[in-house]
C-alpha positions in Angstrom: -62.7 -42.1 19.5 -64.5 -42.0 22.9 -61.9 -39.0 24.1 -63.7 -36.9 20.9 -67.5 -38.2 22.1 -66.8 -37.0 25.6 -65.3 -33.4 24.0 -68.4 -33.2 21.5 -70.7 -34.0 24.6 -69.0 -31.5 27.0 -68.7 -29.0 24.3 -72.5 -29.3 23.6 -73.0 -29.1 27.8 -70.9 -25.9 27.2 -72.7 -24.2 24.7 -76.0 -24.5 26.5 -74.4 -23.1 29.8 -73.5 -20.2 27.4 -76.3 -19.8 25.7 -78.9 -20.0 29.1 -76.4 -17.3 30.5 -76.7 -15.0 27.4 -80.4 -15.0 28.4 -80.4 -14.6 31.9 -77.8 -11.7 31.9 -78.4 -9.1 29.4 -75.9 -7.4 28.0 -72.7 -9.9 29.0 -71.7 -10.8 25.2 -72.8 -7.6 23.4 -70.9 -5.8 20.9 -68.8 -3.7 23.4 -68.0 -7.0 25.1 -67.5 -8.9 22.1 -63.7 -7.9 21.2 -62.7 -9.2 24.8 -64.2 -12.6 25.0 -63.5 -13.2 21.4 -59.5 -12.1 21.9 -59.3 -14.2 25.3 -60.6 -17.2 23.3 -58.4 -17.2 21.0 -55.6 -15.9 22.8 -55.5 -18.9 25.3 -56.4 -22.5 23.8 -57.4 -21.5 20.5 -53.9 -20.9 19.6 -52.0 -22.0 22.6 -52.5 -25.4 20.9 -50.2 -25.0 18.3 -47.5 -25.0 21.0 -47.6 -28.5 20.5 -45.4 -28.2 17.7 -42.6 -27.7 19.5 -43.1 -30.8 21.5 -43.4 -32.2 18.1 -40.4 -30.6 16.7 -38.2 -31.4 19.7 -39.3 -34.7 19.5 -38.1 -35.4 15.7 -35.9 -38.7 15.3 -32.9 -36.3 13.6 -29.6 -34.7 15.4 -29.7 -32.1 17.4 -28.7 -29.3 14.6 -31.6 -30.8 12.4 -33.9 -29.9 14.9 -32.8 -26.5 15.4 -33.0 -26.2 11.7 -36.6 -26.9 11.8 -37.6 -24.6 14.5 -35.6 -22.5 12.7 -37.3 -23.1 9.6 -41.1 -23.0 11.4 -39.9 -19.3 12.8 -38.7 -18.1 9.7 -42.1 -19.0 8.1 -44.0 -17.7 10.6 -42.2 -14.2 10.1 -42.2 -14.7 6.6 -46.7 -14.8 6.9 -46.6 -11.9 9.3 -44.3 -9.6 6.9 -47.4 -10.8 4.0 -50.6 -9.8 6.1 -49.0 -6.4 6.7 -47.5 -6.1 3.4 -50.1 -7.5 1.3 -53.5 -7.5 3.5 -56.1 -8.8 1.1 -53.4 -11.6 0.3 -52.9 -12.3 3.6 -56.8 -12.6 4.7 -57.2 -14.5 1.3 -54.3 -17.1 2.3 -55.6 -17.3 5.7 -59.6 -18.6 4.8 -58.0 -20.8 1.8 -55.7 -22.6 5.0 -58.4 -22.5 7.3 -61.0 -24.5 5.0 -58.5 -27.0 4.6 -56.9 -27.0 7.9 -60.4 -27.0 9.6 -61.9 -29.9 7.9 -59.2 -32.1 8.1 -58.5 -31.2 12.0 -61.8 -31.1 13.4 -62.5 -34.7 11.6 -59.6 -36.4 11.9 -61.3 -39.4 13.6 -63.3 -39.7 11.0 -63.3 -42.2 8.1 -64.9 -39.9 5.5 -65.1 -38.5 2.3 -62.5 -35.5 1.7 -65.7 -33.8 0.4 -67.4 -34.0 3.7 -64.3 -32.5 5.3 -64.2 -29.7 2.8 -67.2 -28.5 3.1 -67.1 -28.6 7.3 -63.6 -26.3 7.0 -66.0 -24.2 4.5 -68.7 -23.7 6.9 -66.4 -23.3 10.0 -64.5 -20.3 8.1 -67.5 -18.6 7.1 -69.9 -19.6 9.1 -70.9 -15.8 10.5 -71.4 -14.6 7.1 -74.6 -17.0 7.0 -76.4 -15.0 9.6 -74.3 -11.2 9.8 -73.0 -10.6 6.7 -73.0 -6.6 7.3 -70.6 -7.6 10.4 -67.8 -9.7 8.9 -68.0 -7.4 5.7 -66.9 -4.7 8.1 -64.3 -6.9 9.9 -63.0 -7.8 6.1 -62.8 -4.2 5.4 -60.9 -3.2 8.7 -58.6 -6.3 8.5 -57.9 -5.5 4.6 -58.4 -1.9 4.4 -60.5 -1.9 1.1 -63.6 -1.5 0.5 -65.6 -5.3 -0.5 -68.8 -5.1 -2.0 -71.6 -6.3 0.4 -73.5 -7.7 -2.4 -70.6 -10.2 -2.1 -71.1 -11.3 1.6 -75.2 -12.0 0.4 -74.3 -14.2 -2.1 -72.0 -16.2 0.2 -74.7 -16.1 2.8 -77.2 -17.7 0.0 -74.6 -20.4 -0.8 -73.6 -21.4 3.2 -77.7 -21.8 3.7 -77.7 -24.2 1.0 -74.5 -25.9 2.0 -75.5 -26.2 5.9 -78.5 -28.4 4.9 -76.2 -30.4 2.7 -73.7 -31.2 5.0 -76.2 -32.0 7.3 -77.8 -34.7 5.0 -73.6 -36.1 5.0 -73.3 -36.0 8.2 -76.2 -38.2 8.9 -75.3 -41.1 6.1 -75.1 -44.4 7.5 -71.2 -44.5 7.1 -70.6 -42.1 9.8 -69.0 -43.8 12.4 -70.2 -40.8 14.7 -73.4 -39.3 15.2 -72.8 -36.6 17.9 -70.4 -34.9 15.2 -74.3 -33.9 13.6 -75.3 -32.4 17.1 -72.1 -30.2 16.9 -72.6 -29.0 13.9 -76.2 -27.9 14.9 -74.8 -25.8 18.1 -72.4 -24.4 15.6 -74.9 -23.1 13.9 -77.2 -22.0 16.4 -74.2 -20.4 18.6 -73.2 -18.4 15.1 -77.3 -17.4 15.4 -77.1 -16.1 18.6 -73.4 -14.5 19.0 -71.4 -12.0 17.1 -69.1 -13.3 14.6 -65.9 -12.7 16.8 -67.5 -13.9 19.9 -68.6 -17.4 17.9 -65.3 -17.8 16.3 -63.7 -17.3 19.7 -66.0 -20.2 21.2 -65.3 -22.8 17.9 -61.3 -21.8 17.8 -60.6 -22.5 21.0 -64.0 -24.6 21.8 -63.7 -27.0 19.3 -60.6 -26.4 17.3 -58.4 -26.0 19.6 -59.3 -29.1 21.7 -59.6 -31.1 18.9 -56.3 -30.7 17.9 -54.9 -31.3 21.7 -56.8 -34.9 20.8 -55.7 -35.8 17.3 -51.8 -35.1 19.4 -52.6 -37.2 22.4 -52.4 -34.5 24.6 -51.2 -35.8 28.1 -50.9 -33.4 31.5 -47.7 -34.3 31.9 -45.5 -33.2 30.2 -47.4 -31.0 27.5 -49.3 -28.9 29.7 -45.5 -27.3 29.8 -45.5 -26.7 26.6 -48.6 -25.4 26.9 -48.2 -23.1 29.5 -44.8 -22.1 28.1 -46.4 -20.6 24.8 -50.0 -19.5 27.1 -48.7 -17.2 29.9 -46.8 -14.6 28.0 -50.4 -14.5 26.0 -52.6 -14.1 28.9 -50.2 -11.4 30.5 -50.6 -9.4 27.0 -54.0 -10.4 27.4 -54.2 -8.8 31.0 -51.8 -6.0 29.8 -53.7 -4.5 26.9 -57.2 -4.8 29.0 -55.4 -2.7 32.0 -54.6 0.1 29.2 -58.7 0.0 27.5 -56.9 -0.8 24.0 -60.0 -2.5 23.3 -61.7 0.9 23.3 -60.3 1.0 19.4 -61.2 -2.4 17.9 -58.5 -2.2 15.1 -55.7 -3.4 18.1 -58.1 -6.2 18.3 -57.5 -7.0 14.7 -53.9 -7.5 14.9 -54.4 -11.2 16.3 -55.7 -12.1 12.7 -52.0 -11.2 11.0 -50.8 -13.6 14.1 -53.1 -16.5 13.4 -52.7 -16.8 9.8 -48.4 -16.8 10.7 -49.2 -19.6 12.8 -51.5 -21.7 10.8 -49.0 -21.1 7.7 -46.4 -22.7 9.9 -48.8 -25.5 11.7 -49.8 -26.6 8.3 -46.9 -27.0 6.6 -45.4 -28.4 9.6 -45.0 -31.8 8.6 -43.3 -30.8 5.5 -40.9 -29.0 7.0 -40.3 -32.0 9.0 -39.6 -34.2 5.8 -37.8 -31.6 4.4 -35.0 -31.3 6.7 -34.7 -35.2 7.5 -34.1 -35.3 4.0 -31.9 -32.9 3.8 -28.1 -34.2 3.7 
């Protein structure tokens, strides 16, 4: 519990670090900037973190070919999502905020003993937070990553209903039951970050920011020896990373969008993760 204070508290120091410099130097998260900082985000810890299921796979009480099996099993899922996004896009994006409300909730609060309601309804807000305050923006980023056409009158109604739903979970989160208050504080920089940034930018600061860390907690994330794993899954990433930026592919925003297909693979996989595990020690 006192490893997640110090991350809230640090994350909160953060955010204020990046919200003095987005007012001191104008210009350094605008929209031309905002596919790069969002991408390296998310490249690095945001979904580095899920490297940690190999540690967790390789680390499986079972025989040898039973763990093959499941990183076999994790890979083949993994494809399976990727083949969907591209196949079935609107599927795909719909699969991927229907996982991230649960998977977000129940990450991000793991520490806490709390209503499953109050967990919902964070993964809510944390997967659609930017519609609250740029609708027009992530109803554009829908449209690219889905290529159809969603009404906008859509993305208003949503924004009506997360206004509503941000002053209710904040009422939750401030109930006597709580066994910790700072996780009220971070949901007000949330919202005040999604204010300020675009919706790629913010998303690249909570993934990795907040999600990402958390999730290094909840595993009992220890230099040595899981910043291997780490850096195992994270340096082939940051040299695409470096790659792509050396040939301006973020002059056409649509390579940017590609990560999206990779994330929802992933989070397919992480979350089913410990099924697959009880799968295939059942499995005889």
């Amino acid at each position: 519990m006192q490893t997640v204070k110090t991350h809230q508290l640090l994350f909160i120091f953060f955010s204020i670090i990046l919200i003095g410099v987005n007012n001191y130097i104008p210009n350094i998260f605008n929209n031309d900037n905002a596919l790069i900082i969002a991408l390296i985000f998310i490249g690095t810890i945001g979904l580095s973190h899920g490297a940690i299921d190999g540690k967790i796979i390789y680390h499986v009480n079972c025989s040898r070919l039973k763990i093959f099996l499941l990183f076999l099993f994790y890979l083949l899922i993994v494809l399976l999502g990727f083949l969907l996004w591209f196949n079935f896009p609107t599927v795909g994006l719909s699969l991927l905020l229907i996982m991230s409300v649960i998977h977000f909730g129940n990450s991000d609060l793991f520490y806490l003993k709390t209503s499953p309601l109050i967990k919902f309804f964070w993964g809510l807000m944390m997967t659609f937070f930017p519609i609250m305050f740029y609708p027009e923006i992530v109803n554009e980023i829908f449209n690219i990553l889905t290529k159809t056409n969603i009404p906008l009158n859509i993305f208003f109604f949503v924004q009506d209903l997360l206004i509503i739903l941000s002053i209710f979970l904040s009422l939750l989160l401030v109930l006597p039951i709580q066994s910790n208050k700072w996780v009220l504080f971070e949901f007000i920089i949330l919202i005040i970050l999604a204010k300020i940034f675009h919706p790629l930018i913010w998303f690249g600061i909570y993934f990795c920011g907040v999600h990402g860390i958390r999730a290094l907690i909840a595993e009992k994330f220890r230099i040595n020896p899981d910043l291997s794993w780490l850096l195992i899954f994270s340096i082939p990433v940051i040299m695409t990373l470096y790659f792509l930026i050396g040939q301006n592919v973020f002059e056409y925003s649509v390579n940017f969008y590609s990560v999206f297909p990779v994330v929802a693979a992933l989070t397919i996989s992480h979350m089913l993760l410990p099924k697959i595990i009880a799968f295939i020690e059942n499995y005889r």
